[in-house]
N, C-alpha and C positions, 0 to 999 in steps of 0.2 A: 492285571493284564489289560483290564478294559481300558483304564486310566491311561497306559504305555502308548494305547492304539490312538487315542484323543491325541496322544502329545504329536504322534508321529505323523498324524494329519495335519496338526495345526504346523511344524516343523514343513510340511510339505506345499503349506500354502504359499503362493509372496508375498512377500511385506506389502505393496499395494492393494492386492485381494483381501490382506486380514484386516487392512484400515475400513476399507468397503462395509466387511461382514462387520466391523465393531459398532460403526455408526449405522448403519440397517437396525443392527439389536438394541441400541439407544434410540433412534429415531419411532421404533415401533412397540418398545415398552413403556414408553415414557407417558404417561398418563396422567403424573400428576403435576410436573414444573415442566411449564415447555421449553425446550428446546431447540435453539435455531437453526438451520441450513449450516450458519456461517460457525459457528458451535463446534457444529459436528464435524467442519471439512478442516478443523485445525488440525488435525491429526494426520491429513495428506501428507506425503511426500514431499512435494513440492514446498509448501508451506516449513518444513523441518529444515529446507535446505536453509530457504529466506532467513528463517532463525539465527543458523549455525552461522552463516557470513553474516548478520548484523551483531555476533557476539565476540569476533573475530577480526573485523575488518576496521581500521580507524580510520577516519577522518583528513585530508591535508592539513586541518588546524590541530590534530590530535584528539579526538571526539570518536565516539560510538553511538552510535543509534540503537536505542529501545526499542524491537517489534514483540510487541503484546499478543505473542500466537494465541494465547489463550485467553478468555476471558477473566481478567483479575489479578493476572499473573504479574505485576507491578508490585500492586497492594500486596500480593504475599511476599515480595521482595523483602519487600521495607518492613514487613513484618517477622521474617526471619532473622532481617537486618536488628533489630531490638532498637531501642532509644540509642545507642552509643555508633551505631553503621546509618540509619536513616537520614541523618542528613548529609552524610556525603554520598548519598546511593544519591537523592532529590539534587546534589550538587552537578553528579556526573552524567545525571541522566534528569537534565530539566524538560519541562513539559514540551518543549519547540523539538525536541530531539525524541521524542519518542510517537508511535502511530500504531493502531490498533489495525487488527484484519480488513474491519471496513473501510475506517481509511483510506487501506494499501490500494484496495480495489478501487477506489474514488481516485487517490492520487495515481496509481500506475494508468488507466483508462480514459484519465484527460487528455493526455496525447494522443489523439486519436479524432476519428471524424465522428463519432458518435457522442455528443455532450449532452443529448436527452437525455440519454441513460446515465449520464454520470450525475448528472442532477440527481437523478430519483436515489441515488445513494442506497445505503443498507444491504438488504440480500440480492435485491435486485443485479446491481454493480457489482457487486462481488462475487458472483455467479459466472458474471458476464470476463473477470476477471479470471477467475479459476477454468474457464473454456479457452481464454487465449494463450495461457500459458501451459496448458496439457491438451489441447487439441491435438489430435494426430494429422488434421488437415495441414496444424501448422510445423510439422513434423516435430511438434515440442520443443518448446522456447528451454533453451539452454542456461540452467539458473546459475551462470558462476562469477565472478566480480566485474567482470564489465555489464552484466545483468545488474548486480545490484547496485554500483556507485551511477548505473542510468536510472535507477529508479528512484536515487536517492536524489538526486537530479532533478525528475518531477516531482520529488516533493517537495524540492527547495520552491520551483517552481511555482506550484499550485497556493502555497500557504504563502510566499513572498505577496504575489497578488491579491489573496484575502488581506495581508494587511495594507496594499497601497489600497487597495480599495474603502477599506475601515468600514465604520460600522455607527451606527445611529447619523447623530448628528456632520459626526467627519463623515459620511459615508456619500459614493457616490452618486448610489442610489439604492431603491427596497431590494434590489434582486438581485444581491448577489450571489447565492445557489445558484445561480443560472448566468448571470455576466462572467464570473471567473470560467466555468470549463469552456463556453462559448467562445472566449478569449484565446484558450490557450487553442482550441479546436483550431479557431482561427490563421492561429501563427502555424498550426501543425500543418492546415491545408497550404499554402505557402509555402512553407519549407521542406520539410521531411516526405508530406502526403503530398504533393507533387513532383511528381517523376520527368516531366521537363525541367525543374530547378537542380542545375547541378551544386546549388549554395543551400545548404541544409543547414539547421540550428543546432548549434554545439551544445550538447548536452554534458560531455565532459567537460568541455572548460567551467559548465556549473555548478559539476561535481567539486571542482581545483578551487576554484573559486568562495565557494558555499552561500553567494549571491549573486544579485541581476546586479551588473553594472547601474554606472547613475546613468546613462544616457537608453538602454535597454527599460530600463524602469518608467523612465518620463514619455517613452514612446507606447508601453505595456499600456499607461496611467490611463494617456488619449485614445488608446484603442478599447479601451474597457467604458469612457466616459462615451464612444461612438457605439459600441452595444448595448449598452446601460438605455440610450434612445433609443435604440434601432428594437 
C-alpha cells in the first residue's frame, strides 16, 4: 500500500517538477565525484526537446548533428557500436558536426550583446543560456525547427570564424576566446540587435547554405583582425 501511494505521488508530479527534485537529490547527496550544474540540467525539458530534433532533423547537404545532452554519451555510442558500426557512427557524425551542452550555450549566446559572458564559457554561459530559453519573462523561447536550424546557424557561425581566425602561428592574434564572440556580438548589434536596421543578418540562408560566403568571410576576417587591436 505504502509503495502504490509513492507511485501515485510521483504519477502526480510534472515531468518538470520531477527533473527539479531528481537533480536536487544528486546535487545534494553527491559527496563523493562532483557533479556539475551543467550535468544535472541535462535532464531538463528543454534540453530533451534540443536532442530529439538534432536526431531527427537533416541537414540541406543530408547531415545530422550530434548534441552530446549527456556527458560521454558519444563515446558510449561507439561503444555500443562494437568495432564493426564505429567507424561509420565517426563517418556520420565527424567531430565538425557534433557539440556538447557547453558549447550549445557558448555557441547559441554569441548572438547576442553580451560576449563577456560568452567568453567566460562553461557553467557560467550555460546558465546564462538555460534562463534565455525558459525564462517566463521571455514568455519561453519555443524549441521547434526554426529554433533549431537558427541555432545550427550560429554554430556554423561561431566555429567558421574560429577557423578564419586559426590558431598559433596562422593565427590572428592571442585572443581569440575573446575576438570571435566580440565579432559576432558586433555584427549582432548591427543587424538583428538594432531595431532602426530593417536589413537583419540571414541566419537561414546559413542554415541552406552550411557556410559564410567568400565575400561574407573576407569582410568577417577584417573585422575580427580590427578587434584583435581594438
Amino acid at each position: 500500500v505504502k509503495a502504490m501511494a509513492k507511485i501515485n505521488v510521483v504519477k502526480n508530479v510534472s515531468e518538470e517538477r520531477l527533473e527539479e527534485l531528481i537533480s536536487s537529490i544528486s546535487r545534494f547527496s553527491n559527496f563523493q565525484t562532483k557533479v556539475s550544474s551543467v550535468d544535472l540540467r541535462s535532464r531538463s525539458i528543454e534540453l530533451n526537446k534540443i536532442k530529439a530534433l538534432s536526431d531527427s532533423i537533416v541537414t540541406p547537404s543530408g547531415r545530422k548533428w550530434f548534441f552530446e545532452k549527456s556527458k560521454g554519451e558519444f563515446n558510449t555510442k561507439l561503444r555500443i557500436a562494437g568495432r564493426s558500426g564505429k567507424a561509420r557512427i565517426e563517418k556520420e557524425y565527424p567531430k565538425e558536426f557534433r557539440f556538447t551542452k557547453e558549447q550549445l550555450g557558448k555557441y547559441y549566446c554569441s548572438w547576442g550583446d553580451e560576449p563577456y559572458k560568452v567568453k567566460k564559457g562553461g557553467e557560467a554561459i550555460f546558465r546564462k543560456f538555460m534562463e534565455d530559453i525558459t525564462s517566463d519573462e521571455n514568455r519561453r523561447v519555443i524549441i521547434d525547427r526554426d529554433f533549431y536550424e537558427r541555432m545550427i546557424a550560429r554554430i556554423t557561425l561561431f566555429t567558421s570564424l574560429e577557423a578564419i581566425h586559426g590558431v598559433r602561428k596562422n593565427a590572428i592574434g592571442q585572443l581569440r576566446s575573446a575576438v570571435v564572440p566580440y565579432t559576432i556580438s558586433v555584427l549582432y548589434s548591427y543587424t538583428e540587435g538594432n531595431k532602426k536596421n530593417d536589413k537583419t543578418f540571414n541566419l537561414t540562408k546559413l542554415w541552406n547554405d552550411e557556410r559564410l560566403d567568400d565575400d561574407l568571410a573576407t569582410y568577417l576576417k577584417d573585422l575580427m583582425i580590427l578587434i584583435n587591436d581594438l
